[in-house]
C-alpha positions in Angstrom: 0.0 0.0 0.0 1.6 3.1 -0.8 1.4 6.5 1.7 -0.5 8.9 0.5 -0.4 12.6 2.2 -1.2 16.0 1.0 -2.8 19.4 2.8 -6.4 20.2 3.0 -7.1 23.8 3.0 -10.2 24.4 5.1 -11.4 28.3 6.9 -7.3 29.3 6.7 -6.0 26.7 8.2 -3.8 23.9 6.7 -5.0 20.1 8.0 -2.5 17.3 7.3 -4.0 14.0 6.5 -2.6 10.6 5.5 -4.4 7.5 4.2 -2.8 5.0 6.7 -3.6 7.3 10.1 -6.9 7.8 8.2 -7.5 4.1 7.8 -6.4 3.6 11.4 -8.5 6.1 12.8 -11.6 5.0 11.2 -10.5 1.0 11.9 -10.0 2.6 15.5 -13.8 3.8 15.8 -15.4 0.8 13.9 -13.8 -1.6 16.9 -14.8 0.3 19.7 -18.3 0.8 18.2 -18.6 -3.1 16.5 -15.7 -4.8 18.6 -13.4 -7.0 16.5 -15.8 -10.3 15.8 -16.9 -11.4 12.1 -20.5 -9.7 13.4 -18.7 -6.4 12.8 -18.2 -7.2 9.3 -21.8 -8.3 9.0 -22.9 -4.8 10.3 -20.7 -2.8 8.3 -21.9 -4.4 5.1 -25.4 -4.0 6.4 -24.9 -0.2 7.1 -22.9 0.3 3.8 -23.5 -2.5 1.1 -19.8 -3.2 0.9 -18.1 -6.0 0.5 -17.0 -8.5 3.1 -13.8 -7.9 2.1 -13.9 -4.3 1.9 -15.4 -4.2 5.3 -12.6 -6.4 6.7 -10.1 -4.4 4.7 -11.8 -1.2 6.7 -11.6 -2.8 10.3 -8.0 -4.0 10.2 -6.7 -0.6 8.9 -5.8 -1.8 5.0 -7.4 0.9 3.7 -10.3 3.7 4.7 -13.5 3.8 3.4 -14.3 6.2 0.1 -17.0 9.5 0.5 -20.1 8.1 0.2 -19.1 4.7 2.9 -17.8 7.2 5.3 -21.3 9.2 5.1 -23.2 5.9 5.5 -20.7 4.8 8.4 -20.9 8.2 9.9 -24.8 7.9 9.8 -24.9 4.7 11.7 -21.8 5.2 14.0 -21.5 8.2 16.6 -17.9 7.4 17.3 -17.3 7.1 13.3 -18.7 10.9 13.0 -16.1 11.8 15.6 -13.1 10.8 14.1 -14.2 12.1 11.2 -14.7 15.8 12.5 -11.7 15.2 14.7 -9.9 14.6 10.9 -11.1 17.6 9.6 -10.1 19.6 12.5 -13.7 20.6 13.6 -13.6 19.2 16.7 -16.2 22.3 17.8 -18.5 20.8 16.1 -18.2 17.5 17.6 -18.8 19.2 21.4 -21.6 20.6 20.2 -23.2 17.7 19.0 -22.1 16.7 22.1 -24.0 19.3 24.2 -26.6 19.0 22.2 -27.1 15.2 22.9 -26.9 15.7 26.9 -29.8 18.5 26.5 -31.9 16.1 25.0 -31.3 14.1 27.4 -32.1 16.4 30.5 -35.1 17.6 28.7 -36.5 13.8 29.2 -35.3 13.5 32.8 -37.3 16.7 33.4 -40.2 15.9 31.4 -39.9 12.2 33.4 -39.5 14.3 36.9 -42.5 16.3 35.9 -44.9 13.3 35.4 -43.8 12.0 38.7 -44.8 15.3 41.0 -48.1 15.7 38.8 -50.8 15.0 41.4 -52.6 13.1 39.2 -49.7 10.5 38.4 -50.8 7.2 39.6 
């Protein structure tokens, strides 16, 4: 496999990138999201219509997925979406999604704690 790296240009600011820390990084969030068993293969093909050897090619760090995979892996996988904007150097964006999540998530505890002091509950 030959190294590829180059400079991405993005708001002023140069990004470096290279296609084997890319592969890793991606290989990296696929295990802690699928784990490392022949039903993570299975998953990634159902998410993305690859290949079972394209997937396994993706988990052991061969090689990273093309555009329109990453979007579909992205889609399906939180930690995928991360590395991803981590990558790109928009890691803003990922705390936002972030805080974002967790208020969500504290708008249905307060909306649970709610139901529970309504005098009519129960």
């Amino acid at each position: 496999m030959s190294q590829k790296t180059g400079n991405l240009l993005q708001e002023g600011l140069t990004v470096q990138y290279d296609s084997a820390a890319y592969a890793a990084l991606i290989a990296t969030a696929l295990h802690r999201d699928l784990g490392n068993t022949h039903r993570a293969v299975k998953t990634i093909r159902k998410w993305t219509g690859a290949g079972e050897r394209t997937a396994t090619n993706w988990l052991s760090a061969e090689n990273g997925p093309s555009g329109p995979h990453l979007a579909l892996l992205a889609h399906h996988s939180d930690t995928v979406l991360e590395a991803f904007l981590i990558m790109a150097g928009r890691e803003r964006v990922m705390v936002d999604l972030q805080v974002s999540h967790v208020r969500q998530k504290l708008v249905a505890a307060i909306e649970t704690i709610d139901t529970l002091l309504d005098p009519n509950f129960g």
